[in-house]
C-alpha positions, 0 to 999 in steps of 0.5 A: 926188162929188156935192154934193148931201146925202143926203136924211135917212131917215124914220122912219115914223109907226107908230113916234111917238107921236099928237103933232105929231112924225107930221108929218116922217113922213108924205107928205101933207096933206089940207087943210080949206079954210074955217077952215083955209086961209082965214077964209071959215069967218066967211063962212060963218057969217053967211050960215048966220045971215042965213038961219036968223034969218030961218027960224025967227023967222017960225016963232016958233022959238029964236033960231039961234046960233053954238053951232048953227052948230058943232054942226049945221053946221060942216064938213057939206055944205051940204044936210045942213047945213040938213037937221041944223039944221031937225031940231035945231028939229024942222023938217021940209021936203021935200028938194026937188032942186038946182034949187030957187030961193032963195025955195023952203021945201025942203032944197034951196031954203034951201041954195041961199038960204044959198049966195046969200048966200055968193057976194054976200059973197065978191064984195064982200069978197075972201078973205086966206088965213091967214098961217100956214097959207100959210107950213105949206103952202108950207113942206110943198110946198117939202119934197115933201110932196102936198097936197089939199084936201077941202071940203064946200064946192061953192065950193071953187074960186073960193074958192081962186082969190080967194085966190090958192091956187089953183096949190098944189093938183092935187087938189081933193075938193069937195062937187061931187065928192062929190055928183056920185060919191056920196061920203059927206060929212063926218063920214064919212071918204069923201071924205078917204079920195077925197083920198089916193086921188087923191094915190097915198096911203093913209090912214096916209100922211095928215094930216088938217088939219080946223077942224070937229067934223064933219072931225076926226070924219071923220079919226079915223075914217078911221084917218089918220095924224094929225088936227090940229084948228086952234082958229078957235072951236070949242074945243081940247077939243072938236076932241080929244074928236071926234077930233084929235090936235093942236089948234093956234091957228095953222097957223104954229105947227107948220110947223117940225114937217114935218121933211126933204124927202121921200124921193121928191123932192129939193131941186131937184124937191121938190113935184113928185114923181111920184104913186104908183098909187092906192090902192084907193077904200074906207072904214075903219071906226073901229074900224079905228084905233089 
């Protein structure tokens, strides 16, 4: 007779209530990476600073302000980005294309001077991960549960690599992704749906795990199976009304919610079980959500 313990049985998350209970049953984890995995969110936010300070004072326009920052922003890809921030101002600039030097007045230029600024701060400083989040993911690959990440970020990659992340993920759904397969950014939810996708799952199957207004948007409309919102700033009200379910302060603080090993691995292959065949690539209204 084996002494292996039987896996328990799952109680499908159809059942529960929208509370943190969905996390033991459902099967993968599409992670935010900026403010979620790792604080680079900050980074983030003083090269969006340093470029707009600059911007709208030489125009004699309102001072740009963190409230900016996660209203305009936050989560979005980095062109429409600039491009919501400019129209909040009433600034119009041509798109100019991905080419354009840092020191070009177009969409494109500014992005491209506000990601300058980024990737100098992050060589010179590094990125820490969170320590909570890295105890829920690690907690979560340990139990078989897949995981991704989805950023808007075109430096998704080496920011994980300067955190040491890099090895947790197979699936990675970045904003070079999106622009390369012409996948809507967030708020849409196209580019989580993409992330299921790649991890043979279905949107019911998923927690979305977003810091951003614009990324628990994308989750509720996206019809997944729960939108946990981490606080870094934003607000815990303001991640429920744009479509969280849960709000925490700290990933860590639910890790003990992820439940048993996943019924498709077992203790000894758990995290490295074999991905189901991909749900068809599509897009689910929000009406589509319970």
């Amino acid at each position: 007779m084996s002494s292996t313990p039987p896996v328990p049985p799952v109680t499908r998350a159809g059942s529960l209530p929208r509370t943190e209970s969905r996390l033991a049953a459902l099967d993968g984890l599409l992670f935010d990476l900026d403010g979620v995995l790792t604080p680079t969110a900050e980074v983030h936010m003083r090269a969006w600073s340093r470029l707009f300070n600059d911007f709208f004072a030489e125009r004699g326009l309102d001072a740009y302000t963190d409230a900016d920052y996660f209203e305009h922003v936050d989560g979005r890809p980095r062109y429409d980005g600039v491009r919501a921030m400019l129209g909040a101002r009433g600034v119009t600039l041509p798109e100019g294309t991905d080419d354009d030097s840092a020191d070009t007045e177009t969409v494109r230029g500014l992005g491209n001077r506000k990601n300058a600024v980024f990737a100098a701060e992050l060589a010179e400083n590094g990125v820490q991960p969170y320590p909570g989040s890295v105890e829920f993911l690690d907690r979560a690959i340990a139990l078989g549960v897949r995981v991704a990440v989805v950023s808007s970020s075109r430096n998704a990659v080496p920011v994980l690599e300067a955190a040491g992340l890099r090895d947790r993920f197979e699936v990675i759904v970045d904003g070079a992704i999106a622009a390369a397969e012409g996948i809507a950014g967030k708020p849409a939810p196209d580019t989580y749906l993409e992330g299921a996708r790649r991890l043979g799952l279905t949107a019911d199957d998923c927690v979305v795990v977003e810091d951003a207004q614009s990324g628990v948007e994308a989750g509720r409309r996206g019809a997944f199976g729960l939108v946990l919102g981490v606080d870094r700033g934003v607000g815990h009200q303001a991640l429920i009304d744009f479509g969280a379910d849960v709000v925490v302060d700290d990933l860590g603080e639910v890790t003990g919610a992820l439940g048993p090993v996943r019924a498709s691995s077992s203790p000894a292959t758990a995290g490295s079980a074999a991905p189901r065949p991909a749900a068809p690539r599509g897009t689910v209204s929000p009406e589509a959500r319970p």
